[in-house]
N, C-alpha and C positions, 0 to 999 in steps of 0.2 A: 235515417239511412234507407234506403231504395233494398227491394226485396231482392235476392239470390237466384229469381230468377232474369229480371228484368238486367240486371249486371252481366250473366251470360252471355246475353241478346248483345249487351252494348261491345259486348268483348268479341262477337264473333262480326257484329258488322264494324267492329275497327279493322277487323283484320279483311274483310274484301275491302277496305277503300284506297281506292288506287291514290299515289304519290299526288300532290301539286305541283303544279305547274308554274313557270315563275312568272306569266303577267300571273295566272289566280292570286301567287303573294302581292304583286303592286296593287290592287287592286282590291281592299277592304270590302266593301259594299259588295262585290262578286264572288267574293272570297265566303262571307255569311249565309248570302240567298242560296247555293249550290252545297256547300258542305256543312256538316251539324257542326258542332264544340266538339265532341268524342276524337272526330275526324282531323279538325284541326289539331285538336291536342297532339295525337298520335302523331303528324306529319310533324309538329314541333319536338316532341321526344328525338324523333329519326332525326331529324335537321340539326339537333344539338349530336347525338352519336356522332353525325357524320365531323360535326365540329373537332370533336375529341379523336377521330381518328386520324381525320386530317392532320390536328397538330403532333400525332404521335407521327405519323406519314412525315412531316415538315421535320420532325426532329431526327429522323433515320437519313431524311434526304440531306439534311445541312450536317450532317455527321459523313455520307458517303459522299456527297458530290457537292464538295463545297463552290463548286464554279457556276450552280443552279442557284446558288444565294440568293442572289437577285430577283432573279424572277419569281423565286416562291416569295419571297415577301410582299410580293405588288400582289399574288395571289390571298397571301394573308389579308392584305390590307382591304381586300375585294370581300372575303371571308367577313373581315370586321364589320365592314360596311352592313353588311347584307343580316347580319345578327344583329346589330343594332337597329335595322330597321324591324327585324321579327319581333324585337323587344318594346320597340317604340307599338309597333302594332299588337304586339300581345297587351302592351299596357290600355293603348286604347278597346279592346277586348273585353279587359276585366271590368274597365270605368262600363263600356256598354254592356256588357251581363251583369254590372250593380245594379244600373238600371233599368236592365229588364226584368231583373229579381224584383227588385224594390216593385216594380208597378206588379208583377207577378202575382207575388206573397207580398200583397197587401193587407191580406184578412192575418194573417201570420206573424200578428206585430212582438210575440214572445221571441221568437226565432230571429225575427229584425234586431231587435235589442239587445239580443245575447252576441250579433254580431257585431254591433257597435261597442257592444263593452270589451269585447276581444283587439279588435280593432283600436280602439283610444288605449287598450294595454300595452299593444306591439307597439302602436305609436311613440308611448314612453321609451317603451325599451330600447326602441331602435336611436329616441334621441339622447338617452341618458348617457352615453360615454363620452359625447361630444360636452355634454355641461357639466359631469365629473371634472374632464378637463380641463374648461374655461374655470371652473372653483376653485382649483387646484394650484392654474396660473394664478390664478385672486389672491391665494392664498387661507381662502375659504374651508376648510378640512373639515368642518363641524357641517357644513353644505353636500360635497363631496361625500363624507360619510353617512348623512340623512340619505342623498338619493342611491346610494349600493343599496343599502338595504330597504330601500321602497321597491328597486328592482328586484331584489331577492326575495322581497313578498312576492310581487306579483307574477313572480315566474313560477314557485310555491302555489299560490294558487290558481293559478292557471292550469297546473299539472292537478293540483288534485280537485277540484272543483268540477272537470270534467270524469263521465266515468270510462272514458277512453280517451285517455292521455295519450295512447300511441295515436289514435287518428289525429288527436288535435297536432301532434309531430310531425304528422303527415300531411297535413294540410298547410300548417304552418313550419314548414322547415329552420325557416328564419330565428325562429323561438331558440332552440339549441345553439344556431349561430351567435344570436346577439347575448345570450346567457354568457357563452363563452369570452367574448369582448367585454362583459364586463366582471367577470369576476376576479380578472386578473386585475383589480382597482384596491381589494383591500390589502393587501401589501403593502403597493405604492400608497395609497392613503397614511398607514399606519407609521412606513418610514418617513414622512414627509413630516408626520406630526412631530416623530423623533428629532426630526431634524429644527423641527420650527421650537422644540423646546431648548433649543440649546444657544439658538439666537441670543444676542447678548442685551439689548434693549427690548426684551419682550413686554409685551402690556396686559395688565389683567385681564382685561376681556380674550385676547388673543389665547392666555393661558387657560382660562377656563375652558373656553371652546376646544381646545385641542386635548387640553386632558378628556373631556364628555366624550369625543371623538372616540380617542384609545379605548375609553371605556365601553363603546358602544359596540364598536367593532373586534375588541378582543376579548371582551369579558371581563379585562383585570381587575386584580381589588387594586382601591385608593390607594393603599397602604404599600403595597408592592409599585405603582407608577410614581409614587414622591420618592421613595429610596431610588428608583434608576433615574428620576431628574435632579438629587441631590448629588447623584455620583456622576452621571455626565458633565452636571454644572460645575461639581469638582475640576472633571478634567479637562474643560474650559479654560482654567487659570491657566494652563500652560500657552508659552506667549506661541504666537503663528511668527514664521519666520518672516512672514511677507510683511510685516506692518515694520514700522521703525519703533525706536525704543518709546519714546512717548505713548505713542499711539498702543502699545504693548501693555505697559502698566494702566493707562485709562480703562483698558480693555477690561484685564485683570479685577482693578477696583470696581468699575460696572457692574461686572458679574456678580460680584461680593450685592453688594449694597440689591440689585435687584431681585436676587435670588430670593433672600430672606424678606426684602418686603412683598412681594408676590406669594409668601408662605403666610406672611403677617396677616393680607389683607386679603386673601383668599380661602384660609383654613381656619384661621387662628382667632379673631375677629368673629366673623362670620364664615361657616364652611357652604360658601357661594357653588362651590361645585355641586356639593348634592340638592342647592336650591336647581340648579340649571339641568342636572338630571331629570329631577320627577319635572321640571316642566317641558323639559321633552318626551318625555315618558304620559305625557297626562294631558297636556294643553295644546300644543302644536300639531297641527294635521296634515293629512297627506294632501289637501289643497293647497298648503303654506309652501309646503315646502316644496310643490310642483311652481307656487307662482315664485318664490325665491328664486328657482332655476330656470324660467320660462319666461324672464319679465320683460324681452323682447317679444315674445310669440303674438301674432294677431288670434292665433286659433285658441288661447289659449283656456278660455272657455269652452266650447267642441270635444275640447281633449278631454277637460274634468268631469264634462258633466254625465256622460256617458261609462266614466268610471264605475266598477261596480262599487257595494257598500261595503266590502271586506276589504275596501285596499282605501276609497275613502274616509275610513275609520280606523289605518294601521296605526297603531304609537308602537314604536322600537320599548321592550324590556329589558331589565336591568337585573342581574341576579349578584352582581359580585358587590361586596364590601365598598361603602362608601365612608369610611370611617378611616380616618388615621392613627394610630398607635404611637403613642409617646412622642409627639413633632415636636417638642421640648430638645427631648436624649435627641431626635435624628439631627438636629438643627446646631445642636452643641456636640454634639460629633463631627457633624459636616464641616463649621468652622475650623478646627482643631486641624480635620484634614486639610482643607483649605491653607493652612496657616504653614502646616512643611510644604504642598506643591508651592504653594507661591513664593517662599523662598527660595525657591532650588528653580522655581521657572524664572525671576527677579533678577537672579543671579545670574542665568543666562541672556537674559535680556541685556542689560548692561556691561554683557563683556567685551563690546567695542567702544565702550565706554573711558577715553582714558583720562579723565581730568575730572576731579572734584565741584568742579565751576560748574560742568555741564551736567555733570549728578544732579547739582541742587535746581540747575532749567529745569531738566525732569519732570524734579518730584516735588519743586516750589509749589507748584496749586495742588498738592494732597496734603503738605502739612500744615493744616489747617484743623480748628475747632470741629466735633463732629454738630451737628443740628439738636436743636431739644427732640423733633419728631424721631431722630434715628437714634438718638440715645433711649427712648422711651420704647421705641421698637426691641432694641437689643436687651434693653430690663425686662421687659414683659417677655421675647421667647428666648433667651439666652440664659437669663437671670445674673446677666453679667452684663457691665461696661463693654462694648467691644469698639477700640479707634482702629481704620481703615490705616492709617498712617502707626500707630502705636504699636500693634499687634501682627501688621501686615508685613507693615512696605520696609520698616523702619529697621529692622535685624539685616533682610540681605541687604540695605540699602549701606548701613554703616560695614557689613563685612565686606562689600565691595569697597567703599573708603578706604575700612584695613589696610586691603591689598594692595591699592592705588599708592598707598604711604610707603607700605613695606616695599614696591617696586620703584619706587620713586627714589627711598633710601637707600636700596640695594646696587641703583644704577650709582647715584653718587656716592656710595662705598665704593664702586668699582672704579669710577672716572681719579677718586681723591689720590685710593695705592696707587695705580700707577702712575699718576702725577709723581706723588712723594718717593716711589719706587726710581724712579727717572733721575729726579730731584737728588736723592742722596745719592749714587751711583755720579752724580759730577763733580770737578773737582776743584771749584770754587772756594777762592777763599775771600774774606770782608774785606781783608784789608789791600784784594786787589781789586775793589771796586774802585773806577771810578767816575768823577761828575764834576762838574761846572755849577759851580757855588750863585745859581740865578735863581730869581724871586721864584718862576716858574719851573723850577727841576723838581720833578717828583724822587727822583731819586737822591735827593737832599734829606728831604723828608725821611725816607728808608734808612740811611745812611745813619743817620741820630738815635736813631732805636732799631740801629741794629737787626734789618731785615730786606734780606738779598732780594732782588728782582722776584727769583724762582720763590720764594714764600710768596713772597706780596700777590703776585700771580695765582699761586695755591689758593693761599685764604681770600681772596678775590673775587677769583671765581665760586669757588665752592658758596662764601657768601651770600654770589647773587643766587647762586642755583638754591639752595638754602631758602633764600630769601621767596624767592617764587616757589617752593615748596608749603613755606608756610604763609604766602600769602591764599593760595589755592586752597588750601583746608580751611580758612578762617572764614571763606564763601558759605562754608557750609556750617563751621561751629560759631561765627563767631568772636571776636577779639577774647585775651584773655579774663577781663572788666565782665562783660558779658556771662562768661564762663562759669567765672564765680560765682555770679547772681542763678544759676541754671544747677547749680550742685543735684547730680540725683538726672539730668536728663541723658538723654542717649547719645546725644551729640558729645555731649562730654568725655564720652568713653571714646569717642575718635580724636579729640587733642589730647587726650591722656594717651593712647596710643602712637600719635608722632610723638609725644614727647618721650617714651620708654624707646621707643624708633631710636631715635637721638642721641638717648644716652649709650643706648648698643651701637649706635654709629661711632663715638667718642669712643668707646671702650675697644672697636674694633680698628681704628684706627690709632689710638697707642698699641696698642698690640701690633701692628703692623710695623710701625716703625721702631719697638723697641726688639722683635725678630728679627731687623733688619742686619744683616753680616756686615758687622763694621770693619773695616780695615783700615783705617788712621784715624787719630784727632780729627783731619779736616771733618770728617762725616760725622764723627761724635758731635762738632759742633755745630753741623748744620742741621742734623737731627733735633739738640739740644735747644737751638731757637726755634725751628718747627713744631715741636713741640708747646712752647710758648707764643707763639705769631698764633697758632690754632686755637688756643684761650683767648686771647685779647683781638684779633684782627677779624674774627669772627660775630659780628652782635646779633645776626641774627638768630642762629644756631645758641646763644646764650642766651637769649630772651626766652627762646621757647624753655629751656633746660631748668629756667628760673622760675618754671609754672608752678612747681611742687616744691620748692624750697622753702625753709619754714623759717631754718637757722641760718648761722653764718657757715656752714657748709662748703666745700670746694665742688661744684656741678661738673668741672672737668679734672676731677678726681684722677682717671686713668691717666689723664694725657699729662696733670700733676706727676705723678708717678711714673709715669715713663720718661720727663724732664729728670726726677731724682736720681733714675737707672742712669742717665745719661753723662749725668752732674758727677755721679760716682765713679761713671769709668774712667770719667777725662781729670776727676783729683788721683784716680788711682794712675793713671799714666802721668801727668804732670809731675806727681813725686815720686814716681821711678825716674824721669828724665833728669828731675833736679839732683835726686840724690844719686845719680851715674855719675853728674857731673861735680854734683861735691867732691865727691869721694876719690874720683880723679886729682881732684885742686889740691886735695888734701895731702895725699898719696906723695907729691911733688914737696917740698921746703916750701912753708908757706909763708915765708917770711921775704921772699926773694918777688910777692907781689904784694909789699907792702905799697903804699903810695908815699908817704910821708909819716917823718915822727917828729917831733918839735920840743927844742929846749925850752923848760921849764926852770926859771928860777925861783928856788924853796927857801924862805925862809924859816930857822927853826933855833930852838933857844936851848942853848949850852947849858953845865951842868951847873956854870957862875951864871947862870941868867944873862949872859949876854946871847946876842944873837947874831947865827951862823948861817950865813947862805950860802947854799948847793948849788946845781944845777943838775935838773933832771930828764930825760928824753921818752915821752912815750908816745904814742899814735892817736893821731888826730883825725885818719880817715882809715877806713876799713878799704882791706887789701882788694887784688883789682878783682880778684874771681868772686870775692862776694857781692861787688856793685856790677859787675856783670851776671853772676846767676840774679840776684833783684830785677836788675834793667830786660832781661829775656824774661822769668815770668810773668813782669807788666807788658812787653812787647808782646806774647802770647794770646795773655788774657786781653789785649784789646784787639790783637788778629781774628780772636775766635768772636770778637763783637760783642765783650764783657760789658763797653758802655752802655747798651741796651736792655741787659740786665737789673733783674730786681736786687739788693743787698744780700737777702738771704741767698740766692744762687750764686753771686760770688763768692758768699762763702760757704758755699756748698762745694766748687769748685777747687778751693785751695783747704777746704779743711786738715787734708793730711799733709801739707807742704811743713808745718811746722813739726809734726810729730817726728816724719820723715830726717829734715834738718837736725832735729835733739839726737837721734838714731845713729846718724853719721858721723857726730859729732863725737859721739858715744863712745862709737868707735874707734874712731881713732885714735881716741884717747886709750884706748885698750891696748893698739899696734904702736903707741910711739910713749911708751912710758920715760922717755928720759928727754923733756923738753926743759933745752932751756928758759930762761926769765925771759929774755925776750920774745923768745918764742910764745911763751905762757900769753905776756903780753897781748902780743895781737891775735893771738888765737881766741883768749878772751873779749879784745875790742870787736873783732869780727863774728862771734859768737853773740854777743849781748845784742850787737847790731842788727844781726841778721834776726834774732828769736826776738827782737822789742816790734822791727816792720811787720813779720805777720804772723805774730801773736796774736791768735782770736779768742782766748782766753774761753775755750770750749769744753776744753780737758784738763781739768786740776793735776793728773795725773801727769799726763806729761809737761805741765807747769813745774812740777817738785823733781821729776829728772831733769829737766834746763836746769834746775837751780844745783842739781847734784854735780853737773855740766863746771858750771861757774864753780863748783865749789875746788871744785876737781883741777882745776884750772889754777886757780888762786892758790891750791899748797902748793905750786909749784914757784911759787914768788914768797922771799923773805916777808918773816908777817911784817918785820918793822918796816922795810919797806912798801909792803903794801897799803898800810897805813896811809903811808903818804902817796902812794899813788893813784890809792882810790877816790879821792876827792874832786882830780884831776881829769883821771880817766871819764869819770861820771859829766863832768863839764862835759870835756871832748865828744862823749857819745849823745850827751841831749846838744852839741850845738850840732852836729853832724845830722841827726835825723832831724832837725830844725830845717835846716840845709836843703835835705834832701827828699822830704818829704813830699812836693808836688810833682818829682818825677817818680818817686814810687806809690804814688795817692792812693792807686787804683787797688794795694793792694795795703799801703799804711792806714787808710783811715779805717777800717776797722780793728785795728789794734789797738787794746787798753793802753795799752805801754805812752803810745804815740796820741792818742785820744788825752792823755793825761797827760801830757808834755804842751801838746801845744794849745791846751786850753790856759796856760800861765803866759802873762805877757812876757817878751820875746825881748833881750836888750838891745840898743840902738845898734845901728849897720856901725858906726864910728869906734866902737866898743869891740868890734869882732873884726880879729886883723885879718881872717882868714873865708869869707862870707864868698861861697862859690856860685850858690842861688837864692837871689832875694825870696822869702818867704812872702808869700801872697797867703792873705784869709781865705782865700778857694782853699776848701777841704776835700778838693779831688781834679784832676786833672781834665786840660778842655779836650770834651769831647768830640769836639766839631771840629777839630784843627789835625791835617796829616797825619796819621803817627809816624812815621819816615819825614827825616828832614837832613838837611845835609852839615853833615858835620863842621865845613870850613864857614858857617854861618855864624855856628857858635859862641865863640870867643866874640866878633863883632859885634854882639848882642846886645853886648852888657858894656854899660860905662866903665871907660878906664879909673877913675877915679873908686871908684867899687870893689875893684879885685888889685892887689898888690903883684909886684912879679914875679916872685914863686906861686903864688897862688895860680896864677896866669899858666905859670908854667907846668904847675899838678893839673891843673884842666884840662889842660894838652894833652896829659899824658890818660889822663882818666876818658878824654875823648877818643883817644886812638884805640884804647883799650876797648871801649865801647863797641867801635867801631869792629873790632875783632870779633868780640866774642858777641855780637847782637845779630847774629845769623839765626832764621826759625830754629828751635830743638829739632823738632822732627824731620825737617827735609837735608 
């Protein structure tokens, strides 16, 4: 430093030297030879002043007199000019006072050197924010973070190395500046690392580097940087909205699987991080890491060599923990976490998800075998199996299934009631379908088993819908074949799920229709076969149902059971209807609708053994109200589409007709105690006839009051003569239900009585003078044929040689009758 006096001197002749001139500024060479450096200096201080006051002048004028706009800025731009050339000229200045120094202080080679080392430091410093950055763009953070803190040394030692730091501030302003540029780097560095951790295909090397990095620049222990990358990589698995679902769980699985082998083969293994530490700490120098960042530069030699020894011998120190605590516990915790987000981010991902088929697109290439290397990885830091698909994917993947099922069934619970809701609420009856008896009529078909358009339609559709329900799940589980062999997997627990689906689908649909507010037979009986078309016309929906069947079990249990509600109301209506109209018949002289009674001649032997013949009259057909109530409930039970019917539902249907029948009978025998014989007579023929057709022989009980019926009956007849009328009567009544059994089939052939009659051969037509319908082997009535048919057809039917001419003539009368009384009960 220049002595305190010699300083005075320069101070007082700065201040006589008169202002420049503006050729002296064009004009370098004349500018040197005439004025000292002090002089210049001093006229460059004033010339910047004036700069700054001008632009505060420029800002008062463009604030007051915005219409001078103009012109000051051409004055500005003149201002620019003219600074720029003071700078371009001060630079060639400084280059010529280098080198008049240099030739100067020649002898002075300490002083030379110490400004070259100054020199090649500010040179760094001024370039190092510029290669932070380009590192940065690299993705280089282990780069980036070597040159902060080479510049944090040498700004460190530049401050205290000198023993007047403020002069060297002084001299070199620049220092404070470019300090400040780059200190604002270890933030951004250390968020960047943050960020580059959480990448989803990161690489070991990348990892190492960037944890050194953190740890370089923050100080942290090891142990606390793996806990906040096990908990960010946690919260990683939740899906980004922006990807699509595939590309969401890839993500997901990625993370998993890299996570842990970057823990595997960085810590676990080999703890490579603390190798990459000490050899940053120990082997790497500040020439490395100047040519790592400089490997463009031609100077780049110039620059180092002139470096001093305390910066070309920095190594960065390391004081925190490099050691990790339990990565076992953290690893087997972090999974666990891993295992709820990802189900709950899984399940978000797929909720536009709506079909089973495109689940299994998905998530086909994850369920897959895990590898021997990542099973081997999972034993050794897990101490457990862990599958990416088993443990992961596999829980929300089947509870979204679930839900797909459950909405799936929920929709077709809704579509089926109101179908069926619609369906019962019309007022369709069988037997006013009709059709055209051609090869190609589907509703032929319907017709014969007894199921309306409006089922067929029902169980049809639902069917198919059905049908594509369970073809869509079996993408993902399966056939049932398959299933079996699979006992114990996860997928199983989703066909066992439609399948419980299913049967609450069945169960809520009898319950639907057995709530339903019946207001006639008609709906009783369209319910009644709905019920049943829902069992049999359905195979899809019973294929599945038959996955867990073991026994012979009923799988449409409920829809069973709501057939029997149904079966029960319409016998409980049926024999109210019959027994009104009994009892009505009854009510009236019931002899007055006999049809016919026919002389009998008796032979019988006197008290001399000779022999006596009588003649006797009793009934050969049952009166017309009782072949009319028979002929209405076969016309009924085949309106309601009883041919369609399984055995036991018809006689589920008529079970209480007989008991009903005994009842009335009962009665009346109670209101008309003073019958005559004849009367006895055919109340007996009509009684026997009526309880032998549908006698289902279900109730022993009301078997023994029929017979109290009959007994009851008979004391009203001389026993002697009963004797001999019994023999007779019992002909008449077994040839009569001979007769007449194929128009009451539908409801005779399950009668013991009738079952045991006409399994005994039948005598010839020649032998029966009274044969009104040829007996046919058919044990039950054609069901394919009109049940309406016109009555003047009748009689032309049948060969004249067949029926005699009373016979003829009771037919007539038994047709007309027919004709009367075969109006529906109900309407």
């Amino acid at each position: 430093m220049a002595p305190d006096g010699d300083e005075n001197s320069r101070q007082r002749l700065v201040s006589q030297t008169s202002v420049l001139s503006q050729p002296d500024l064009l004009n370098p060479d004349e500018l040197f030879s005439q004025y000292t450096i002090d002089e210049i200096k001093h006229n460059y201080k004033k010339i910047q002043r004036d700069i700054e006051f001008k632009k505060r002048d420029l800002r008062a004028m463009v604030g007051e007199r915005y219409r001078d706009l103009i012109e000051t800025a051409d004055t500005i731009q003149n201002m620019v000019t003219s600074v720029q050339s003071i700078q371009s000229t001060l630079s060639s200045l400084k280059t010529s006072c280098t080198l008049v120094s240099t030739q100067v202080n020649d002898k002075n080679d300490n002083s030379q050197e110490k400004f070259w080392s100054v020199a090649s430091q500010m040179k760094l410093l001024v370039d190092t924010p510029e290669k932070i950055w380009n590192a940065m763009e690299n993705h280089d953070y282990l780069l980036s973070g070597q040159l902060y803190l080479l510049s944090r040394h040498i700004v460190t030692n530049l401050q205290i190395s000198s023993n007047a730091s403020s002069e060297l501030l002084l001299k070199y302003p620049v220092l404070r500046q470019q300090w400040a540029s780059i200190a604002h780097f270890k933030p951004q560095i250390l968020k960047a690392c943050k960020e580059a951790l959480r990448y989803v295909h990161l690489t070991e090397e990348t990892f190492v580097d960037t944890v050194c990095t953190i740890i370089l620049l923050d100080g942290s222990d090891l142990d606390v940087i793996v806990s906040d990358f096990l908990s960010d990589r946690a919260l990683m698995t939740d899906c980004t909205p922006s990807l699509t679902t595939i590309q969401q769980l890839q993500e997901c699985v990625d993370t998993v699987q890299n996570t842990l082998q970057l823990l595997y083969s960085t810590l676990f293994e080999r703890n490579k991080i603390h190798s990459k530490i000490q050899e940053l700490c120990n082997k790497i120098s500040t020439v490395e890491v100047v040519s790592n960042a400089f490997t463009q530069e031609t100077s780049l030699t110039s620059i180092t060599r002139h470096l001093p020894h305390l910066v070309q011998s920095y190594h960065p120190t390391v004081t925190s923990s490099l050691h990790v605590h339990d990565l076992k516990g953290k690893c087997s915790d972090w999974i666990e976490r891993v295992a709820r987000v990802t189900h709950d981010n899984v399940t978000r991902a797929l909720h536009y998800v709506t079909s089973v088929k495109s689940v299994v697109e998905y998530v086909a290439v994850y369920n897959t075998r895990s590898s021997a290397a990542w099973n081997e990885l999972c034993e050794t830091l897990l101490e457990k199996n862990v599958e990416i698909w088993g443990d992961l994917l596999v829980s929300p993947i089947n509870d979204h299934i679930r839900k797909l099922i459950d909405s799936c069934l929920e929709k077709e619970l809704g579509i089926v009631t109101s179908a069926i809701t619609e369906y019962l609420q019309q007022e369709e009856l069988y037997s006013s379908l009709d059709w055209n008896p051609t090869a190609s009529d589907h509703q032929l078909e319907l017709k014969t088993v007894a199921v309306s358009p409006g089922i067929d339609e029902i169980c049809t559709s639902m069917n198919t819908r059905f049908d594509d329900i369970h073809t869509d799940v079996i993408c993902y589980t399966g056939n049932q074949d398959r299933i079996r062999m699979k006992d114990g997997r996860s997928d199983v627990v989703c066909y066992q799920h439609l399948v419980d689906g299913s049967a609450n689908l069945v169960s809520k649909l009898a319950q639907t229709i057995q709530d339903f507010q019946i207001e006639n037979p008609g709906q009783i009986a369209r319910a009644l076969h709905l019920c049943r078309a829902l069992t049999l016309r359905t195979p899809s929906l019973r294929h599945v149902l038959l996955f867990n069947q073991t026994s012979s079990g009923d799988v449409f249990a409920a829809l069973t059971g709501a057939k029997a509600h149904f079966s029960a109301s319409y016998n409980t209506w049926i024999s109210q209807e019959l027994s009104e109209r009994l009892k009505d018949a009854l009510a009236a002289s019931p002899i007055t609708f006999a049809v016919a009674w026919e002389d009998t001649v008796v032979v019988e032997e006197a008290e001399n053994t000779a022999e006596v013949e009588s003649k006797i009259s009793l009934p050969i057909y049952c009166s017309t109200f009782v072949s009319t109530l028979l002929y209405a409930l076969c016309d009924e039970l085949y309106r309601m589409g009883a041919h369609g019917l399984d055995d036991g539902d018809i006689k589920s249907l008529i079970a209480g007709v007989h008991p009903a029948v005994v009842d009335v009978y009962r009665g009346a025998l109670d209101c008309h105690p003073d019958f005559s014989q004849n009367m006895a007579l055919q109340y007996w023929f009509d009684f026997k006839f009526l309880t032998s057709i549908i006698d289902l022989a279900s109730n022993p009980a009301q078997n023994q009051t029929a017979t109290k019926v009959l007994r009851s009956l008979e004391n009203y007849v001389d026993p002697f003569d009963w004797d001999v009328f019994q023999p007779h009567l019992t002909k008449n009544l077994h040839s009569l239900i001979r007769k007449t059994f194929n128009l009451y089939s539908v409801v005779a052939r399950y009668s013991t009585t009738v079952q045991a009659l006409i399994s005994v051969p039948a005598p010839s037509l020649q032998q029966v003078t009274h044969n009104i319908i040829p007996v046919n082997e058919m044990t039950q009535r054609f069901n394919l044929l009109p049940i309406i048919v016109s009555s003047s057809a009748t009689l032309s039917t049948y060969p004249n040689n067949d029926i005699d001419r009373g016979a003829a003539h009771r037919l007539a009368n038994l047709v007309q009758a027919l004709d009367f009384f075969s109006s529906p009960i109900y309407t």
